[in-house]
C-alpha positions in Angstrom: 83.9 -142.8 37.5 84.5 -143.9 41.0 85.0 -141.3 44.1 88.4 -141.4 45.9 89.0 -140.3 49.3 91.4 -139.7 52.0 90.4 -141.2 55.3 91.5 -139.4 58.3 91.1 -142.5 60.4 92.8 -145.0 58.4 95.3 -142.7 56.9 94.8 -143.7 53.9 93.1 -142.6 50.2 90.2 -145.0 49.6 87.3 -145.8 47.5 84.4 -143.9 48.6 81.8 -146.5 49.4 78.1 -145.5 51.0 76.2 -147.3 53.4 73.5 -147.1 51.1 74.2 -146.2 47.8 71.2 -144.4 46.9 71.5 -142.0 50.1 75.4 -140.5 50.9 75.1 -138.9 54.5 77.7 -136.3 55.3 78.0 -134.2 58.7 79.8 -131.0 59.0 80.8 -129.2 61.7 80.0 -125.6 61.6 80.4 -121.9 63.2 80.1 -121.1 66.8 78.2 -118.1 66.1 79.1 -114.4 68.4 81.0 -112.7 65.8 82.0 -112.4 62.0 83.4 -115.6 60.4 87.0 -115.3 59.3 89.0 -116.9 56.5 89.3 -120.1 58.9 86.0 -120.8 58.9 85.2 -120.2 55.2 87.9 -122.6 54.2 86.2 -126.3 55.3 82.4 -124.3 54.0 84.3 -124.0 50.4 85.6 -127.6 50.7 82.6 -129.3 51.9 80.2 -127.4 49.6 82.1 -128.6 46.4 82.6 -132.3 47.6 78.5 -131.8 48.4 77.9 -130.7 44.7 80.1 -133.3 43.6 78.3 -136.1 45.6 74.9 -134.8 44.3 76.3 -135.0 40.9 77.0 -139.5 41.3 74.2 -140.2 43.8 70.4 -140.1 43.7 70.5 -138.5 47.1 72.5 -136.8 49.5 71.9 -135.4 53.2 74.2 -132.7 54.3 74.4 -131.5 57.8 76.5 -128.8 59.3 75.1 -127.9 62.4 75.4 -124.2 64.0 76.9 -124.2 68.5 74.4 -121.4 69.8 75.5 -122.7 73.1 79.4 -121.7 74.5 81.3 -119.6 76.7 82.3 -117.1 74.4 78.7 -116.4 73.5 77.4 -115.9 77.0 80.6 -113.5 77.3 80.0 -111.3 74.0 76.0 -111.2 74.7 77.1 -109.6 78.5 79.6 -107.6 76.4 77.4 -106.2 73.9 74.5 -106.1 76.3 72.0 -107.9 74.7 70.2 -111.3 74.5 72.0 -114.7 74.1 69.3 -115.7 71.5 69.5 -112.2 69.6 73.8 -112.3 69.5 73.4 -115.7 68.3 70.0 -114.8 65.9 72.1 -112.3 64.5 75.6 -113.9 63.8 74.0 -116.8 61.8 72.6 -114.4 59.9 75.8 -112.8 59.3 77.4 -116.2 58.9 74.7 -117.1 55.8 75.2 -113.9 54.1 79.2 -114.1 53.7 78.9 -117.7 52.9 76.6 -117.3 50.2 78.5 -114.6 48.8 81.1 -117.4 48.8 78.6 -119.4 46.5 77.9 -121.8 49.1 75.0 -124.1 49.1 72.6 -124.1 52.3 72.7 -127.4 53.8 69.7 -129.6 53.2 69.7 -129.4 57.8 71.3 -126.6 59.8 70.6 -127.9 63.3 70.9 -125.3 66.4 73.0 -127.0 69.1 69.9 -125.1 71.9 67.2 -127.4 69.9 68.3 -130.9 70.5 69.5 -130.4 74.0 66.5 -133.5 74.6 68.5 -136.0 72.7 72.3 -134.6 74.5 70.9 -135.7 77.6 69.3 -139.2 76.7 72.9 -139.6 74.8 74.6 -138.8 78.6 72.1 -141.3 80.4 73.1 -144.1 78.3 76.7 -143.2 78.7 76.1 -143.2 82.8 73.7 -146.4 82.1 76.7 -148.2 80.5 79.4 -147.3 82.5 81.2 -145.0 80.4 80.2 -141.1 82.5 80.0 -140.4 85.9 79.3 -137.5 88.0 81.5 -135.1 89.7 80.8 -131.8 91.4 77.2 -131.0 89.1 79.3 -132.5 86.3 79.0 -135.5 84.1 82.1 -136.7 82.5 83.2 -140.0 79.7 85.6 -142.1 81.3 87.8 -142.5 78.7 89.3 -145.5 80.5 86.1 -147.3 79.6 86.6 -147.6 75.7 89.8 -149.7 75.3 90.5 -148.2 71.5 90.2 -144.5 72.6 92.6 -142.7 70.3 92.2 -144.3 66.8 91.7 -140.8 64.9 94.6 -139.0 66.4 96.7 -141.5 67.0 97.8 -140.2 70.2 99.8 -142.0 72.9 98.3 -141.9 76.7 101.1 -139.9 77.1 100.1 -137.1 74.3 96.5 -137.4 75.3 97.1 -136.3 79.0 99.6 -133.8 78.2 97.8 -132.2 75.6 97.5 -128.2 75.9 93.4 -128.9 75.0 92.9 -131.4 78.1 91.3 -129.7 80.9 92.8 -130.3 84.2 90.3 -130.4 87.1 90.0 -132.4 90.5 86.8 -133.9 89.7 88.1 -136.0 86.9 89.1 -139.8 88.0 91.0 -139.1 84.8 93.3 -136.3 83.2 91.5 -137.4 80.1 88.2 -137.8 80.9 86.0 -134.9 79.1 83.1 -132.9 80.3 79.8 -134.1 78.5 77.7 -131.8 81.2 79.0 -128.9 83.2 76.4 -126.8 86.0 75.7 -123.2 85.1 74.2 -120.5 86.4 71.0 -119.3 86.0 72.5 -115.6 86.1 74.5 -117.1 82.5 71.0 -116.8 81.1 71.7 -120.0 79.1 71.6 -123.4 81.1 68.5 -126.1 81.1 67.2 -128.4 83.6 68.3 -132.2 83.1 68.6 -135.2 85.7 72.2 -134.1 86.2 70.7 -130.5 87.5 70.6 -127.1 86.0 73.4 -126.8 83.3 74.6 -127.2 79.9 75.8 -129.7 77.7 79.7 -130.3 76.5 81.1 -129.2 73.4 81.5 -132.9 71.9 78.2 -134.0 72.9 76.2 -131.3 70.6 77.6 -132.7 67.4 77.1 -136.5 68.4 73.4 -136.0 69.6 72.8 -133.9 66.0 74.3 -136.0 63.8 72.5 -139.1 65.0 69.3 -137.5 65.2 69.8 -135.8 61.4 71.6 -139.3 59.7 71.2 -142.0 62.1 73.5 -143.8 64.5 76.3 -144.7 61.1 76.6 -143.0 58.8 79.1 -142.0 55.8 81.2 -138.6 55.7 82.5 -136.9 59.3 84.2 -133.4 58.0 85.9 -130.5 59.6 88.6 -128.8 60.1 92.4 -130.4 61.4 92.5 -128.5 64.2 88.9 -130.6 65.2 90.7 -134.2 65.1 91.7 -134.4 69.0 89.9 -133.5 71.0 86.7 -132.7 69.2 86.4 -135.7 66.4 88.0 -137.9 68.6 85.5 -137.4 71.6 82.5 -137.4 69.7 83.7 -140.8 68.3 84.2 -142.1 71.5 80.6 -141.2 73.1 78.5 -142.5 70.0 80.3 -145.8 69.9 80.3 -146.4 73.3 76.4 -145.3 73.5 75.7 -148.0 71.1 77.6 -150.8 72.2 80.7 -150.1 69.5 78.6 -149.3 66.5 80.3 -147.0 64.4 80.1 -143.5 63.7 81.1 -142.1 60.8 83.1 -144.2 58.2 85.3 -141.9 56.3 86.4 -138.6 58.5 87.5 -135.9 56.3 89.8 -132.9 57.3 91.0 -130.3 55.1 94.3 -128.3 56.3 95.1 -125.4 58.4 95.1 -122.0 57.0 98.0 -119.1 57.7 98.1 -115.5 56.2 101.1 -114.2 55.0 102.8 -117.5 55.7 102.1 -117.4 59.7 99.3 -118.2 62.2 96.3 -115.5 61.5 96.1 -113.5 65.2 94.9 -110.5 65.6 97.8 -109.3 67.6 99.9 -109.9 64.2 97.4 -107.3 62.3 97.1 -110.3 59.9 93.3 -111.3 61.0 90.6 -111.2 58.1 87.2 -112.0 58.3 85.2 -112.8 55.1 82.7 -109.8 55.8 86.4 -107.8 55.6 88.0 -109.4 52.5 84.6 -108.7 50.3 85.3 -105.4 50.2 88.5 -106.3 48.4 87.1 -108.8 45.7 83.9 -110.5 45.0 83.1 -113.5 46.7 83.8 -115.8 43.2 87.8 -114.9 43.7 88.0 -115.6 47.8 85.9 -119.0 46.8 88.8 -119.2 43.7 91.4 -118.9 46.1 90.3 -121.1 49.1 90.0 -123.7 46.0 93.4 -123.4 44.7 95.2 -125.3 46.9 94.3 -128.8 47.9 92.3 -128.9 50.4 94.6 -131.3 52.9 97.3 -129.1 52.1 98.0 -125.9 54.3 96.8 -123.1 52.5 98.7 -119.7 52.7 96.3 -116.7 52.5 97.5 -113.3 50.9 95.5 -110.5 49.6 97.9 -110.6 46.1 96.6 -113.9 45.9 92.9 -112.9 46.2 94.0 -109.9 43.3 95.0 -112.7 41.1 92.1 -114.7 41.1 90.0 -111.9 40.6 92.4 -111.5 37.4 91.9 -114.8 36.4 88.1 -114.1 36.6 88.0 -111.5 35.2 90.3 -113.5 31.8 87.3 -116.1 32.2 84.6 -114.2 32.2 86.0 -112.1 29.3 86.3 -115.3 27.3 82.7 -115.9 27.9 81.8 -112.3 26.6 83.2 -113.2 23.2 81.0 -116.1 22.8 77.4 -114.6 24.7 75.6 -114.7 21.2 76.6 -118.1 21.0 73.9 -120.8 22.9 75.6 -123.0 24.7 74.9 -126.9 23.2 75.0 -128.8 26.2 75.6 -128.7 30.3 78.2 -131.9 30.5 81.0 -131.5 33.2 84.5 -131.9 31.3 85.7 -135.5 31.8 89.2 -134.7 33.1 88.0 -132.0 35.5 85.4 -134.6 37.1 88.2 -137.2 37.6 90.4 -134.3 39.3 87.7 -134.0 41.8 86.8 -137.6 42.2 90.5 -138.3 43.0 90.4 -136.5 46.6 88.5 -133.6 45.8 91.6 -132.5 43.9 90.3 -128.8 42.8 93.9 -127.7 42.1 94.4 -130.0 39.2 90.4 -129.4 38.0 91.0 -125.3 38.5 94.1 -126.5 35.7 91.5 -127.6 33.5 89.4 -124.8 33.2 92.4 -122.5 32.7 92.5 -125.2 29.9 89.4 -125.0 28.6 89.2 -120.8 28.8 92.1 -120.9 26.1 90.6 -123.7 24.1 87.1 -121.2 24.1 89.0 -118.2 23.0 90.9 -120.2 20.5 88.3 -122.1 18.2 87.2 -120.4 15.4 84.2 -122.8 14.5 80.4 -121.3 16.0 79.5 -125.4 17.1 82.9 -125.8 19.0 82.8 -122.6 20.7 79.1 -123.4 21.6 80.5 -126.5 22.7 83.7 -125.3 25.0 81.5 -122.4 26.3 78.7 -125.2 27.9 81.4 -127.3 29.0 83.2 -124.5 30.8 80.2 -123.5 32.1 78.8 -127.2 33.7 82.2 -127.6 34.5 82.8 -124.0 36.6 79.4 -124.2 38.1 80.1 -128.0 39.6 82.4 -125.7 41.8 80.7 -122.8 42.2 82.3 -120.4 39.9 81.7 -118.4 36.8 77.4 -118.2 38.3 77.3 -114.4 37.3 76.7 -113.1 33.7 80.1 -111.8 32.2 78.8 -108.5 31.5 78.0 -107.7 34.4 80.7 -109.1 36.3 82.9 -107.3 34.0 80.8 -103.8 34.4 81.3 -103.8 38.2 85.2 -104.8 37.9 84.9 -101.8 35.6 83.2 -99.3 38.1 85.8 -100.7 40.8 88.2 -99.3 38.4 87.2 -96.2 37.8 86.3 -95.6 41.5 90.1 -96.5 41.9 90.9 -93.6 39.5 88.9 -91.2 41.3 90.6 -92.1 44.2 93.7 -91.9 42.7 93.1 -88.2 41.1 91.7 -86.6 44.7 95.1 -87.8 46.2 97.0 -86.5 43.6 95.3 -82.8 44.8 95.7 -83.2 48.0 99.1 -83.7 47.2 98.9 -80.5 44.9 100.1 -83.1 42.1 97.5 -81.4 40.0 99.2 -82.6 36.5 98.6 -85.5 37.8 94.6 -85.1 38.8 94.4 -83.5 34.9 95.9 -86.4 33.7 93.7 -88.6 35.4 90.6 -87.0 34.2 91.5 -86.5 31.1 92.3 -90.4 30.8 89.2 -91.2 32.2 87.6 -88.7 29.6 89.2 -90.6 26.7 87.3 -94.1 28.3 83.7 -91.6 28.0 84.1 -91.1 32.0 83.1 -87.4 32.9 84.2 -86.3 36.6 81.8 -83.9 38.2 83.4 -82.1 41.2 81.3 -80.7 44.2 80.9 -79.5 47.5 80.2 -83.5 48.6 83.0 -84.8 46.6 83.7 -86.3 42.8 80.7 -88.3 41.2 81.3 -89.6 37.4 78.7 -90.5 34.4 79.5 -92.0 31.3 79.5 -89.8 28.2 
């Protein structure tokens, strides 16, 4: 089976082909931590982590990277905010940011580099640019010239024209160029996050972080670039620019790979809108299996439309699934061999809509069979084949006992409503359904608690 991917910088679908094919690199780029990740930011995590499981699944070896920015404006503005540290805001977030993610069955990356540890290797990066002609300084500034590389552009495929008038180029007087982009900017000491360098007391550009990381975690080439779409210009396109032109043209990263933009509710998530979610949020509606189900369902260079009836139907469809493997638990599973057309849906550009289709597939073959061997056989074949992207990892009861308890919580809900309301047929009715599942209600001074009968 042979990997197929869409290349961002040649625009086209490809065969996946490593530098050295018994080590695939891949570089991510991840959260700028001073707050809860949203939906956003779990999208390209979801993507990236089943391509990773995929890749480890053909190759010997694989080194993923996805680096965390503990360095940025807005987290020197929300540390002053909420009156604390820079180091203990950004301590803090990542911690946040591990805890959601892995709620969205996300592997840990084999590195995690901190933007603040490698600000050694951003400024020999900068003195090779000013060495070779391609920065300059301005005003405690360092900037690329983008004049300086000929082929500036490639990935976004943006005319001079775009590239100037672009709403993400900064306009300043010190630039010889609109384009030109900030690799070191001064800072104040006040900031409480700025570092000595040859340049003077500062701190490094956005773009610059992920070059210096990358080439210090997977060398000066290497095989996957991914992120978002919104990080094509100026971000992927910038950091292109620098590496090459710091190692006279080499290049960077051979496949760049971009999943779509995300929208809630069919426009652009804003909090002004009231349609803003962050994953922390959206896990107290389902379990983190049906918001990874859902990022998953659509492909990932597709927009992908977020609703919270959505997220209720693949927490349905779990729920099916998991059912299915209830019926069979006395039944050992024979084998753990991914299904054959589900693997060549992912290995044709990571297309999880068409493997999802499969295990639908699979689920009603399982609940189907009648023979013990084939049913031991569909359940290990669902199960290799769920688990290659990160789904169906709890055990059914379970997972069904707590969509249970959800339920009956709902119920009690439901019921003190209903007496508020002085609905109390209503309330009766609901305890007496509840008493026909072997659910007793116990009032009290604190509330409504429940045991089973």
């Amino acid at each position: 089976m042979t990997l197929h991917i869409h290349n961002t910088l040649t625009r086209q679908k490809e065969v996946f082909e490593p530098l050295d094919p018994s080590h695939v690199r891949m570089y991510v780029c991840g959260p700028t931590v001073y707050d809860w990740a949203h939906i956003g930011n779990a999208r390209p995590v979801v993507v990236f982590d089943t391509l990773y499981r995929l890749l480890k699944r053909h190759y010997p070896k694989v080194t993923y990277v996805r680096n965390i920015t503990d360095v940025d404006d807005k987290i020197i503005a929300r540390a002053k905010e909420s009156n604390i540290s820079i180091k203990e805001l950004t301590l803090k977030t990542t911690e946040m940011f591990h805890q959601d993610m892995g709620k969205l069955n996300a592997l840990h990356p084999d590195f995690e580099p901190r933007a603040t540890d490698y600000i050694g290797p951003m400024i020999a990066l900068i003195e090779k640019l000013l060495a070779a002609g391609h920065a300059y300084e301005a005003e405690g500034h360092v900037l690329f010239s983008v004049p300086s590389m000929a082929d500036y552009g490639q990935l976004s495929r943006l005319s001079r024209k775009d590239l100037v008038a672009g709403a993400r180029v900064e306009v300043a007087p010190y630039k010889k160029d609109p384009a030109d982009f900030v690799l070191w900017k001064p800072a104040s000491e006040k900031d409480g996050q700025g570092w000595d360098s040859p340049f003077g007391f500062g701190r490094p550009g956005w773009h610059i972080e992920c070059s210096a990381m990358a080439e210090d975690r997977l060398g000066e080439t290497f095989d996957i670039h991914g992120g978002g779409l919104d990080l094509i210009f100026p971000h992927h396109e910038n950091e292109i620019a620098q590496s090459r032109c710091a190692h006279n043209g080499k290049p960077f990263a051979r496949y760049w790979v971009h999943n779509g933009f995300l929208v809630v509710n069919g426009e652009k998530m804003s909090k002004s809108l009231g349609n803003f979610y962050t994953v922390h949020e959206l896990l107290e509606h389902a379990p983190g299996e049906a918001l990874r189900l859902s990022l998953l369902g659509t492909h990932y260079r597709q927009p992908y439309d977020f609703t919270l009836e959505g997220l209720a139907q693949n927490k349905a469809t779990l729920d099916k699934w998991y059912s299915a493997l209830r019926q069979v638990k006395d039944i050992k599973a024979e084998s753990s061999i991914v299904d054959e057309a589900f693997e060549e849906a992912l290995l044709d550009d990571l297309n999880t809509p068409l493997a999802i289709s499969r295990l639908h597939e699979l689920v009603r073959l399982l609940n189907s069979a009648e023979d013990e061997k084939e049913k031991a056989q569909l359940k290990a074949c669902l199960l290799a084949s769920a688990n290659a992207m990160g789904l169906l990892q709890q055990d059914p009861e379970l997972w069904l006992q707590g969509q249970a308890d959800e339920a009956i919580e709902s119920q009690i809900n439901a019921r003190l409503e209903a007496r508020k309301a002085r609905n109390f047929a209503k309330a009766d009715e609901i305890r007496d359904a509840l008493a026909a599942q072997g659910i007793i209600l116990e009032d009290n001074a604190q509330g409504t608690t429940w045991r089973r009968m």
